[in-house]
C-alpha positions as CSV (number, residue, x, y, z in Angstrom):
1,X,-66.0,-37.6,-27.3
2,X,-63.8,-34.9,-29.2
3,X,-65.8,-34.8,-32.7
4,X,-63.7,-33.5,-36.0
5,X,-64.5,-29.6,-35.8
6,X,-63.0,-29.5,-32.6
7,X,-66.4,-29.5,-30.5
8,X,-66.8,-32.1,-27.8
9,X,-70.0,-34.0,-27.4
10,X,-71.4,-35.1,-24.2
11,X,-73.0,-38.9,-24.6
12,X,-75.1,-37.8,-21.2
13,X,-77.2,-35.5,-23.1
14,X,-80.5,-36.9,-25.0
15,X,-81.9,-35.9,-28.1
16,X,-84.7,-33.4,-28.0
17,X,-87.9,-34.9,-28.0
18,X,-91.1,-32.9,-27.5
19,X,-94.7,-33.8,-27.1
20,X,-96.3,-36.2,-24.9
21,X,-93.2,-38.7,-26.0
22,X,-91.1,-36.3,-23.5
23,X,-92.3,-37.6,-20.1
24,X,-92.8,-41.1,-18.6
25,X,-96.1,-42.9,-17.3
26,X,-95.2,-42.6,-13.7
27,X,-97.4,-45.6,-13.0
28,X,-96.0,-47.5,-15.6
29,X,-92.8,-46.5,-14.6
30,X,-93.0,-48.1,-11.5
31,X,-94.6,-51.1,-12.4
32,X,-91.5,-51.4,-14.2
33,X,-89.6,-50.5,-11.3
34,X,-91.4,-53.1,-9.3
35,X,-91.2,-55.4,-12.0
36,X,-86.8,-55.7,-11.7
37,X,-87.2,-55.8,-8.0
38,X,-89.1,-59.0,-8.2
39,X,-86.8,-60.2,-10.7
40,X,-84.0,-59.6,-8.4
41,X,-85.7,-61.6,-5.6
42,X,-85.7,-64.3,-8.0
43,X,-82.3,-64.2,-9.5
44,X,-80.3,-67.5,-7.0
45,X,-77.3,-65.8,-7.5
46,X,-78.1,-63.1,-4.9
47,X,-78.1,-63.7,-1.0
48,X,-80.7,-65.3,0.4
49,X,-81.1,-62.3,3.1
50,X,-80.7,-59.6,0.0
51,X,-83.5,-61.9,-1.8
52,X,-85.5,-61.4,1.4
53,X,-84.8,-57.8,1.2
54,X,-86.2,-57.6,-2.2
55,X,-89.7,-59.4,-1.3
56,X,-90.4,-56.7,1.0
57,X,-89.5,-54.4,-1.1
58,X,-91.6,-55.6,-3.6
59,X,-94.6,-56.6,-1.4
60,X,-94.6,-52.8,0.1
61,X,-94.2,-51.0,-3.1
62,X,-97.0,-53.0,-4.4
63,X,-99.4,-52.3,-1.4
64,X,-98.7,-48.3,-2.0
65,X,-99.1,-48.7,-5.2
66,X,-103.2,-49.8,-5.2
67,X,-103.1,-47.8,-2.2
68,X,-102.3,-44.6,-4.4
69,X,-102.4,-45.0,-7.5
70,X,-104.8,-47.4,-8.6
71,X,-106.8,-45.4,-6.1
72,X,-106.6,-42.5,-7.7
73,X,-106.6,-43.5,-11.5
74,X,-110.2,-45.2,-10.4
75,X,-111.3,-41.5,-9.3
76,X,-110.4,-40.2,-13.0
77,X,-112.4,-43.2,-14.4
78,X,-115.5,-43.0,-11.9
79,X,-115.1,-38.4,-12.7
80,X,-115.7,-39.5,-17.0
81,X,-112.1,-38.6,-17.6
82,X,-112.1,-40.7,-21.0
83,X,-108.0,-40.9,-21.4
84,X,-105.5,-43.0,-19.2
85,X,-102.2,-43.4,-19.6
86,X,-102.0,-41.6,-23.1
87,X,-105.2,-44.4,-24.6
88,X,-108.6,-43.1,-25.1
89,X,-111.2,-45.7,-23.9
């Protein structure tokens, strides 16, 4: 978009943020992630095969993810780290 002065501003670019709001909870972030996979699986309007697809998808994202990471965030719990995912317990 060509603004008045001339300059031209790109919509892809973000507005600074700084602090902790910056980054993303990874583990969040793929719940979330999981989370539209399912939904896919359940949306009718997709292929039954593609549907299919999706439950596996799902169902092996899910196993790595207590696998990994619920694996590793009970390691931080049982060493007395006293803050996960940004909340103090």
């Amino acid at each position: 978009m060509i603004q008045k002065d001339g300059k031209v501003e790109n919509p892809a670019v973000l507005p600074a943020v700084s602090g902790k709001k910056r980054y993303i909870n990874r583990d969040l972030s793929w719940l979330s992630f999981n989370s539209r996979v399912l939904q896919e699986a359940a949306d009718e309007g997709v292929p039954l095969i593609e549907r299919m697809r999706f439950l596996g998808i799902y169902s092996n994202n899910n196993d790595e993810f207590f696998r990994v990471r619920v694996a590793g965030i009970r390691r931080l719990v049982k060493s007395g780290v006293k803050e996960v995912f940004g909340t103090k317990e």
